[in-house]
C-alpha positions in Angstrom: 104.2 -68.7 -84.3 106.6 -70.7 -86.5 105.6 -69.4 -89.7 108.6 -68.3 -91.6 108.4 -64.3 -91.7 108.5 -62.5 -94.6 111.2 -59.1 -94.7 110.9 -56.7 -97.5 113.2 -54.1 -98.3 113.9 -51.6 -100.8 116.3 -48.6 -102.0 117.0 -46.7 -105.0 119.2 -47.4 -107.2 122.8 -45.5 -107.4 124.6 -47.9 -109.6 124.6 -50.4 -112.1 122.2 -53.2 -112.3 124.6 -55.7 -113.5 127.3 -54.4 -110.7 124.8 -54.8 -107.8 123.6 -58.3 -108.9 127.3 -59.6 -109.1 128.0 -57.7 -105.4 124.3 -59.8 -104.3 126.3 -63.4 -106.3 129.2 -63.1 -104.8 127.8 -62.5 -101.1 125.5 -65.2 -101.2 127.9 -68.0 -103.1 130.6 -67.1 -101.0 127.8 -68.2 -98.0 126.6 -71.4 -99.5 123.2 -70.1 -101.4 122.1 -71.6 -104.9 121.2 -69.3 -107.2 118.0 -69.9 -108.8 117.3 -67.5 -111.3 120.0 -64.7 -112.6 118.5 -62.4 -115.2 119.0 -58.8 -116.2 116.2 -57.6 -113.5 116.3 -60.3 -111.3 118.0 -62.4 -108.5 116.3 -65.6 -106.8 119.0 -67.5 -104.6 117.8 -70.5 -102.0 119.9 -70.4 -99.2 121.5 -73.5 -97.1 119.9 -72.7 -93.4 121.4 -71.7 -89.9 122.3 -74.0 -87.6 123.6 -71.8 -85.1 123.7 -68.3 -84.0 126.9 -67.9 -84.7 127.1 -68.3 -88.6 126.8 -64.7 -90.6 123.2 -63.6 -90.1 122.4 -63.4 -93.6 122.1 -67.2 -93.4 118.9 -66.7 -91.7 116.9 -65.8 -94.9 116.3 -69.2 -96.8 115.2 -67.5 -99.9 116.1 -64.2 -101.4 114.4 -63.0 -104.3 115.9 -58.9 -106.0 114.1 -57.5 -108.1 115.1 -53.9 -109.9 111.8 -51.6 -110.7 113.3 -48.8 -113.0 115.3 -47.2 -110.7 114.3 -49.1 -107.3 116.4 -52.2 -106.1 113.5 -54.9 -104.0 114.4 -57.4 -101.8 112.2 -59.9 -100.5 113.8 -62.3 -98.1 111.9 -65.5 -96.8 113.4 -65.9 -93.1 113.1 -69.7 -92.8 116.9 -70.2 -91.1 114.9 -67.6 -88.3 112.2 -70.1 -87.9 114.1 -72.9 -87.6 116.0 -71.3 -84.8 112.9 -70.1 -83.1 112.0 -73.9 -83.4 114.8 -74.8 -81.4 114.9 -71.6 -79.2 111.4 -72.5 -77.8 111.1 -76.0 -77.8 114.3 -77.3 -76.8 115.0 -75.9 -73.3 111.5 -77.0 -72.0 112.1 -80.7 -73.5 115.5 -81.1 -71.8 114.2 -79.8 -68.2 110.8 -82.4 -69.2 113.1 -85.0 -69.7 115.6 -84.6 -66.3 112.1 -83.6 -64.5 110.1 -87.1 -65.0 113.1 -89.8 -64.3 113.6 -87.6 -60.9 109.7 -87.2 -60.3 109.2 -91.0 -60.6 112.6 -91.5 -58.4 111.6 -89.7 -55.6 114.0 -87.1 -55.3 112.5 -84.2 -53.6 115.1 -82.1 -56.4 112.7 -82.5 -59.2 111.3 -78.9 -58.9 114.6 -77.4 -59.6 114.6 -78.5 -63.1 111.1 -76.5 -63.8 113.3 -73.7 -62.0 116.1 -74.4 -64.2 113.3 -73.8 -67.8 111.7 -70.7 -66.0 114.1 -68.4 -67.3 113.7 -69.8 -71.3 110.5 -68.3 -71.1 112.1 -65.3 -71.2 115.3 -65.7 -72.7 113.7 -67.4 -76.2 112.0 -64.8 -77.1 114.5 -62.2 -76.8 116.8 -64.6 -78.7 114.3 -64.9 -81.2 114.0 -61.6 -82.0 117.4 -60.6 -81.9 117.8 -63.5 -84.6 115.4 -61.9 -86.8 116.7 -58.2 -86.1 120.1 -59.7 -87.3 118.8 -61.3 -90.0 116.9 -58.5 -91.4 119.7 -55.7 -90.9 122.3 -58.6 -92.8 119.6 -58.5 -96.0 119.3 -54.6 -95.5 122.6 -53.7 -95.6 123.7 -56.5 -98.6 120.6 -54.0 -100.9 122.1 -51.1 -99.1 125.9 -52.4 -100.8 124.0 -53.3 -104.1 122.3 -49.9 -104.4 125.8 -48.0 -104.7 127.9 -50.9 -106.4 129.7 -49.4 -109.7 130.7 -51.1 -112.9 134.1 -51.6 -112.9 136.7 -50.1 -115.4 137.8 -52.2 -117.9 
């Protein structure tokens, strides 16, 4: 259930290799990623997590890894920032009405039930964050290839 997923993507290739690797550097350094390995063919960048679900969704790939086949641009993106969230998505809410639920069970406030009512609708909502997370995530990754694929060496 927490296993980080694995998203592969590819496209052909419109453009120049060494244009769409420098469009793939300057995304990814301008969002806090390490680049690994930069070679004629190939693109491995470690990226520095999400947090939140508000930072750009491309943060939610921890490792990216491009690859150009002849005339085929690869992409396969590790989506560890996604499983850290779903982490949080699904475990969190349940622990925070678990720990307002015992202090009032062993008080004897006749309230106690309310926080189970206040968890019941996590069930629900977590997963549907979840996914949308990893939709996001994998439609950020997409679309960076998508901008590599047609990037054009520039004029000198």
């Amino acid at each position: 259930m927490f296993k980080a997923k694995l998203h592969e993507y590819s496209t052909s290739l419109h453009g120049d290799a060494a244009a769409a690797f420098d469009v793939a550097r300057t995304a990814l350094l301008s969002l806090g990623f390490e680049i690994l390995r930069d070679s004629d063919g190939e693109l491995r960048a470690k990226g520095p997590g999400m947090q939140s679900n508000r930072q750009p969704a491309l943060l939610g790939a921890s490792e990216l890894h491009f690859q150009i086949n002849g005339s085929t641009l690869v992409v396969r993106a590790t989506l560890g920032g996604v499983r850290t969230m779903k982490m949080f998505l699904y475990l969190f809410p349940p622990a925070l009405a678990l720990s307002f639920t015992i202090p009032m069970a062993f008080s004897g406030q006749g309230s106690w039930w309310a926080c189970f009512a206040w968890a019941a609708p996590w069930l629900l909502l977590s997963p549907w964050m979840a996914a949308a997370l990893e939709r996001g995530t994998s439609r950020a990754v997409d679309r960076l290839v998508d901008g590599m694929a047609g990037a054009r060496a520039r004029a000198a």
